[in-house]
N, C-alpha and C positions, 0 to 999 in steps of 0.2 A: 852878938853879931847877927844881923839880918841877912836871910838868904834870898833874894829875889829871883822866881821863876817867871822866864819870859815863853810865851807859848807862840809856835812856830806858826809862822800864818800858812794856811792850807795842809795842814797833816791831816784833817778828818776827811780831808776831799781827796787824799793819796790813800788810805783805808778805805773808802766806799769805793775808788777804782778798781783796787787789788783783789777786794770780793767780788766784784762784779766780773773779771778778770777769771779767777777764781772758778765762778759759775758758769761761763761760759765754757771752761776748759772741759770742764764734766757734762756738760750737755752734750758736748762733740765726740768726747770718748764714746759715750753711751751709743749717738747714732752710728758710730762707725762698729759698734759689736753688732753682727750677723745675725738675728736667731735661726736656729738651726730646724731645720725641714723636718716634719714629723720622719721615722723611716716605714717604709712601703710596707704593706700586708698583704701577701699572697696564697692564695688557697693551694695544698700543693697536695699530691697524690705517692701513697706508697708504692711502691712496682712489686706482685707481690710473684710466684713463682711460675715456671713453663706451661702454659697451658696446651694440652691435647685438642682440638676441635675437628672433633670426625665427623663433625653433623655442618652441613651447607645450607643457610634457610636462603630460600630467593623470596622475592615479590613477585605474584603472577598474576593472571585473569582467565576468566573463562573466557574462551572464544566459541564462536559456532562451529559445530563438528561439521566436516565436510559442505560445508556454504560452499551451494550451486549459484549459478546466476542462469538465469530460465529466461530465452530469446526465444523470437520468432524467425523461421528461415526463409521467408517472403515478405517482402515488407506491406504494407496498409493502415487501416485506423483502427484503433482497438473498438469495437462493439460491445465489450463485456466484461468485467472484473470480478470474480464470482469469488476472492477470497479478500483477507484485511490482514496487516502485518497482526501477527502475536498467533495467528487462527492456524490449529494442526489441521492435514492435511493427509490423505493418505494414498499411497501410490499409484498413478493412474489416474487421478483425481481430475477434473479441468479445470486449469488455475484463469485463464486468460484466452479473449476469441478475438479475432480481429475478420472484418467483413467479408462475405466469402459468397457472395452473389455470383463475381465472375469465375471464379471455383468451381462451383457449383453447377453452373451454364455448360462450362467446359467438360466438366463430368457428364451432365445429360447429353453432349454434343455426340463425345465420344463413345457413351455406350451405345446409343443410336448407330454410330456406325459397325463399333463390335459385331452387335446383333446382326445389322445388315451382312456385314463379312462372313460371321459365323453360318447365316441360313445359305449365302452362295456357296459357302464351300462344300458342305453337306451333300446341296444337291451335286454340284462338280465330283463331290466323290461317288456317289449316284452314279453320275454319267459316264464318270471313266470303269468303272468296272461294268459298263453294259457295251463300249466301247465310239459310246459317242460322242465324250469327249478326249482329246491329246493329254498326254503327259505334261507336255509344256503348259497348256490351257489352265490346268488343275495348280500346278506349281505356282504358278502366277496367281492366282484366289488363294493360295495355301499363304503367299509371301503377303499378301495384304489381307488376311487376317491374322496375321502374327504381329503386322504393324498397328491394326487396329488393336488388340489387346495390348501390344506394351503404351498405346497414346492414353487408352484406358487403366492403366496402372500410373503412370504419369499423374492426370487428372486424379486418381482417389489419391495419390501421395501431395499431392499440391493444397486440395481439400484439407488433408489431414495437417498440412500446416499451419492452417489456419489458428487452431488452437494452441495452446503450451498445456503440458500436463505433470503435474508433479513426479519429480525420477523416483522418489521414496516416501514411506513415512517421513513425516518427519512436522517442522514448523516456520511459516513462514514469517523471515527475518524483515522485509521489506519491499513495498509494493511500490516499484520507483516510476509508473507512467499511471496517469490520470483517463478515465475516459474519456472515447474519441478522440485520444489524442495522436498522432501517427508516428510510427515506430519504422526504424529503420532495421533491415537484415542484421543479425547477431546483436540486436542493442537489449540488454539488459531491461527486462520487466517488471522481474520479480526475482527475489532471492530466496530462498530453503535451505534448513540446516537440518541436522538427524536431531532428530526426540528421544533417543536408545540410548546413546553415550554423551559424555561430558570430556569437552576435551579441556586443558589447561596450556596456556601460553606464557612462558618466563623469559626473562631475558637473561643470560651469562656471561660471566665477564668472559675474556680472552682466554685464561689457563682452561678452565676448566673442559672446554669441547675436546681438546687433545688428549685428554685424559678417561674422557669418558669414550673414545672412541678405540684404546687402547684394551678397552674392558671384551673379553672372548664372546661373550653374548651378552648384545645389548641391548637386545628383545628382554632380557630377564632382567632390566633396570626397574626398582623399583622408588617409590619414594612416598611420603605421607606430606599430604593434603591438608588445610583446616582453613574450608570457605568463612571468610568474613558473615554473620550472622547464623553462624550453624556452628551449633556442638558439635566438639567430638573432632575426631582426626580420621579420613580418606586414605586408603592405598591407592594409590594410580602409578598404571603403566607405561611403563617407555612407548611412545607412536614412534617420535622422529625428530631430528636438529637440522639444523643448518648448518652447511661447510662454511660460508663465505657472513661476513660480519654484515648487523639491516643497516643499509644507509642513514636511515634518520635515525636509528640509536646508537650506533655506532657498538654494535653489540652481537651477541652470536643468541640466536631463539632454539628454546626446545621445548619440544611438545608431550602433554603426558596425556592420560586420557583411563576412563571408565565407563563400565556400563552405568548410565541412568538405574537407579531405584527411585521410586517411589516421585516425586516433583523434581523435574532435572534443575539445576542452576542457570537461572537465567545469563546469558550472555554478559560480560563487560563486567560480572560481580569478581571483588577481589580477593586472592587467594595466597595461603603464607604454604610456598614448599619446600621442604625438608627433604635433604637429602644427608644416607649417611655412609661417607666417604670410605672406610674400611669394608663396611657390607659389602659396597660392590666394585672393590677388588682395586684400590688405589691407599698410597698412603695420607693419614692426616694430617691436618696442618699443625706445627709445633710453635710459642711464641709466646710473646709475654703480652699480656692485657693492658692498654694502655686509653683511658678515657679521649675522647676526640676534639677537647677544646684542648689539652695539652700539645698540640701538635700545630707545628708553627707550617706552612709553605713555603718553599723556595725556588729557586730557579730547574727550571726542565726537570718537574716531577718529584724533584727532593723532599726532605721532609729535615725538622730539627725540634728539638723538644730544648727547653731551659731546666737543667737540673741541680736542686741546692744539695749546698757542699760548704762544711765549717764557714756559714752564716750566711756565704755569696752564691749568686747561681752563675754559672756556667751555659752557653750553649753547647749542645751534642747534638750531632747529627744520627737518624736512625734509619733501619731500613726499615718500613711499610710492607708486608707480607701481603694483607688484604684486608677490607674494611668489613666489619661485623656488625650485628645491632647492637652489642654490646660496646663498641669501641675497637679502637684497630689493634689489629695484631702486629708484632712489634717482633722480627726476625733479628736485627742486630745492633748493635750501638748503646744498650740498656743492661742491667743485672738488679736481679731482686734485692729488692732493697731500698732503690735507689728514691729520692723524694723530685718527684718531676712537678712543675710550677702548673697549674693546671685555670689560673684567672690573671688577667691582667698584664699579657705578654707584649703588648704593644708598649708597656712602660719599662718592661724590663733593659739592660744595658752587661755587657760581660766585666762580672769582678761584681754587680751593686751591693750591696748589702740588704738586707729583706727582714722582715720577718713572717715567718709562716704561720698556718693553720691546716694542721694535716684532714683532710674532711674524710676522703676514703683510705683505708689502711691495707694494703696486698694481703689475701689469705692465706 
């Protein structure tokens, strides 16, 4: 018996559909699978225990001790500049002349008459003790030579204003008019500061002036110095602060100060001062050590740190005690131990997932 196989017309063209079918199905699966986002790496900081900080370093400067400003009390044109900013100077000295022709005229005017007054009176007193002249007569010569010497004292104080004269040792800061140029009454000429001592000018935050004012003697403030390009560390003395905050720093000043040795510090050079907050008679500050990139800003002065916690970080808010060179101090919201995210806070999100890199570890 023969078996005849008939072959179904288009079955290999329904098999190349169904693969194709097939292949398509899987190419679609595949775009629709996600790949997944590397996850985040973030440099994170140990918080390690309380730290004590008795010691206050500020940023300060030398300023000029006792900068005078040196006018003239007459106005006219200056004729003469006999010193150049940087040049010492020493008490008494003549810094500055302005023209003094009619000074001078006035001067001769008046001793002329002096004299004249002085020799009438003489002989009037002559004549009344022989009795030929009156009492009244004599009084009258008596009363206009009293006015001619004071017109004659006038004229030598008028003369004498003519010049400026250094009030002390010391060196001059700046010579602010040119010659021949004319200067008005009380206008600034020239400046001087002392050569003997060295003062220092720092700025303080807010707490601190109230505290240092609470101190029983604060003439006996002291504190250590270390001028920018000089070895070695300075004592310097309490001079004086300010009550009220400078308008353009929005800040309280206080000033230290020392005798000059040996080459004073030029003015405007910068100086690190230390102060050490139990010496003189206040408590120190207590707080945990917190590097300054780990610290986020917030609205009206807040602060918040991100802190990892079984994998995710968290934000915590903290309190901010006060900023150090080292990093801020950290009065609340933190405990040693803790890993605070310390790069890449503008990516972080509360709950993410991370993985870290502890770079500094609490000691």
């Amino acid at each position: 018996m023969t078996i005849s196989v008939q072959r179904i017309p288009g079955s290999c063209c329904v098999r190349g559909l169904l693969a194709i079918s097939g292949l398509l199905l899987l190419a679609a699966c595949e775009q629709d699978r996600v790949t997944p986002e590397p996850q985040l790496t973030v440099a994170v900081y140990e918080v390690g225990g309380a730290m004590v900080k008795r010691e206050r370093k500020f940023n300060a400067m030398v300023v000029p001790a006792d900068l005078t400003r040196v006018s003239f009390r007459i106005p006219g044109k200056i004729s003469h500049l006999a010193v150049q900013a940087g040049q010492q100077v020493t008490e008494g000295r003549i810094l500055a002349q302005i023209e003094d022709s009619i000074q001078r005229q006035m001067l001769a005017d008046t001793m002329a008459q002096y004299q004249l007054s002085k020799r009438q009176l003489e002989r009037a007193q002559n004549l009344h003790k022989r009795g030929s002249l009156t009492s009244a007569q004599r009084d009258q010569l008596q009363a206009g030579f009293r006015l001619a010497e004071a017109n004659l004292k006038l004229a030598q104080a008028r003369l004498s204003y003519t010049v400026v004269k250094a009030p002390f040792d010391g060196i001059v800061a700046e010579v602010k008019k040119e010659l021949y140029e004319s200067v008005a009454v009380g206008e600034t000429v020239i400046t001087v500061y002392r050569n003997d001592r060295t003062d220092v000018l720092a700025n303080i935050p807010d707490t601190l002036p109230a505290k240092i004012y609470r101190i029983r003697d604060i003439t006996a403030l002291k504190a250590r110095a270390v001028f920018s390009g000089s070895p070695g560390a300075h004592v310097m003395n309490y001079l004086k602060a300010s009550t009220a905050r400078n308008p353009k720093t929005q800040s309280f000043q206080f000033w230290l100060t020392m005798p000059a040795s040996g080459t004073p510090f030029p003015p405007g050079r910068p100086v690190t001062i230390t102060i050490d907050l139990q010496e003189v008679g206040f408590g120190a500050d207590t707080g945990l050590l917190l590097p300054l990139t780990a610290l986020e800003a917030g609205a009206e002065g807040a602060f918040r740190v991100w802190r990892y916690e079984n994998g995710v970080v968290t934000p915590a808010p903290v309190q901010v005690g006060r900023i150090t060179q080292e990093g801020a101090l950290i009065l609340s919201g933190l405990w040693a131990g803790d890993l605070i995210v310390t790069s890449g806070l503008y990516r972080l999100r509360p709950g993410q997932a991370v993985d870290i890199q502890i770079q500094n570890q609490g000691q």
